[in-house]
N, C-alpha and C positions, 0 to 999 in steps of 0.2 A: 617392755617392748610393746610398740602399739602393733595390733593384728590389722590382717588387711580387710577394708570395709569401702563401700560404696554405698553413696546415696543420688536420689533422683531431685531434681529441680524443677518443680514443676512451674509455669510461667502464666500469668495472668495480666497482661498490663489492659489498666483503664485508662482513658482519660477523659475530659471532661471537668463541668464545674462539678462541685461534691463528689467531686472519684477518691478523696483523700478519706471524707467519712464512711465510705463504705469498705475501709477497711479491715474492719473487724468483722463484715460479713465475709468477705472474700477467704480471709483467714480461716475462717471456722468450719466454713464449707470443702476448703482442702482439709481439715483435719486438722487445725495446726494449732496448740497449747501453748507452744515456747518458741518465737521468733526470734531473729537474728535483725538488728537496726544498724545496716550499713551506712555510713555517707562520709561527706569530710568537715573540717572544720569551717569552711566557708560558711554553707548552710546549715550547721548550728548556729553558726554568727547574728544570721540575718533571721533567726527564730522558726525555720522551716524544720528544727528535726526535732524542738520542743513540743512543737504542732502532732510531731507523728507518736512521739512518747506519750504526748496524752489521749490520744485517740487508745495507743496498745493498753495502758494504763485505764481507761472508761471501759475497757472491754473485758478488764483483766485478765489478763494474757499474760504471760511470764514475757521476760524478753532479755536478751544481750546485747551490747553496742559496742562498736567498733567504727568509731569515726575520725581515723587515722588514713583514710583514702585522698591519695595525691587530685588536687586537681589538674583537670587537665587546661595546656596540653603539658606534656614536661619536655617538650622539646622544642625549641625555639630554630628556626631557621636563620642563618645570618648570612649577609652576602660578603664582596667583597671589599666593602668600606668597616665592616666591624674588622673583618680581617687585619686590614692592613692598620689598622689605629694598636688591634694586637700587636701587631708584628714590630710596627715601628715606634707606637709611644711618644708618639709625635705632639698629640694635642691633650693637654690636660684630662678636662673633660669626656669627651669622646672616648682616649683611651682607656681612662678606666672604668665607663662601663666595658666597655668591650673584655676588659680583665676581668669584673665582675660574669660578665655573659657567660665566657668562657670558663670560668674557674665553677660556674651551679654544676658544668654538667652537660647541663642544657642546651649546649650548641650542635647545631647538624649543619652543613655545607655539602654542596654539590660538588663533581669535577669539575662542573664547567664556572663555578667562583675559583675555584683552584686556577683553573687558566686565567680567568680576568686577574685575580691576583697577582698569579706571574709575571703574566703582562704589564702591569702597572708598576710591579717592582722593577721588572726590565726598564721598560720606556719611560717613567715618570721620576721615578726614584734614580736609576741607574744601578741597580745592586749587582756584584758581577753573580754571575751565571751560576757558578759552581756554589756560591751561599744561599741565590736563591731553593736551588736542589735540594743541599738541606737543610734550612729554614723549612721549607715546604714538608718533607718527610715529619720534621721532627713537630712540624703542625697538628699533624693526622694523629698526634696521640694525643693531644688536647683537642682538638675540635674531632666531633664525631664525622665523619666523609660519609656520602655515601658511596658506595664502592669503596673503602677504604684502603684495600687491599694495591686498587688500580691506583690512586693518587698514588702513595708511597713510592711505587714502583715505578711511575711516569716522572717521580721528583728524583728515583736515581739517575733514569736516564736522561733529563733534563740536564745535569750537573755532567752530564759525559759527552752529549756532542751539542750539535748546531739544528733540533728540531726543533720547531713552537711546540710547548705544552701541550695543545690540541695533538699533535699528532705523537706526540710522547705517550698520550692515555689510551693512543690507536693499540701505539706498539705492548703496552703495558696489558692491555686486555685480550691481546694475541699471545700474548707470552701466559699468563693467567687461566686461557679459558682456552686455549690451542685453535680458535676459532679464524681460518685464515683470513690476509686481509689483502683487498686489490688496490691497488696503488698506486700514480702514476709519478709520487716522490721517490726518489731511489736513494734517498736518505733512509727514509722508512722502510721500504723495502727490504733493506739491507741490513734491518733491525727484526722486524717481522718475518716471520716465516712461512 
């Protein structure tokens, strides 16, 4: 069983030319014997953590690595044309990045590509209403949403009557967050509380 422990991080950033050689001064003067060499594989790649092993290593220094850190960013934004190439698999190419985009992880969309989506399944595509709803729901667990919680919910009641999208993520983040909403649609209204 590991005990419980804390330690302090103490923060020194330089920058500058020759800020990378004065390493081993910076080190010594906090105190430090046994170093920790974080980074990722990218910049071992390109010879920059070879650079910092030898500086730790001319200083003799003890040290550990760990350079297994994601680069960033690991989340890719995509709008509504990766969408819909997901959705519909329409164009070779196209669609399968967009399988690949969507399958890393990595993808995040907004509500408001959620409604352009909609939209363009409705009006471009024709898709009837009630598969858009859940096509859209069963989206949200492959692509990351933000507000996730509102899409989902704006995709059931999208499949249930005759509001646009837009005003479905109204009612969805009223019903969500109980935050009332004014209105002058009496569809929504009617939905909202």
């Amino acid at each position: 069983m590991i005990k419980d422990f804390g330690f302090i991080i103490p923060q020194n950033c330089q920058f500058g030319m020759g800020a990378l050689k004065k390493l081993p001064d910076f080190l010594k003067a906090a105190g430090s014997d046994n170093v920790m060499l974080i980074s990722d594989r990218g910049l071992e790649a390109i010879g920059v953590v070879d650079k910092v092993r030898e500086i730790i290593k001319g200083a003799n220094l003890k040290y550990s690595e760990y350079l297994d850190v994601l680069p960033n960013p690991t989340t890719t934004i995509v709008d509504e044309t990766v969408l819909l190439r997901y959705l519909l698999d329409d164009e070779p190419r196209p669609s399968a990045k967009a399988r690949r985009l969507v399958a890393s992880g990595c993808a995040q969309a907004y509500p408001e590509t959620a409604a352009r989506t909609v939209q363009l399944l409705e009006e471009d595509y024709h898709v009837p209403r009630s598969l858009i709803g859940t096509v859209m729901e069963l989206l949200a667990d492959d692509v990351s949403f933000q507000d996730g919680a509102t899409v989902r919910l704006a995709a059931r009641l999208y499949a249930g009557n005759r509001l646009p999208f837009a005003s479905c993520l109204t009612a969805a983040r009223n019903v969500l967050t109980g935050y009332p909403v004014e209105t002058f649609n009496k569809q929504l209204s009617n939905i909202a509380r």
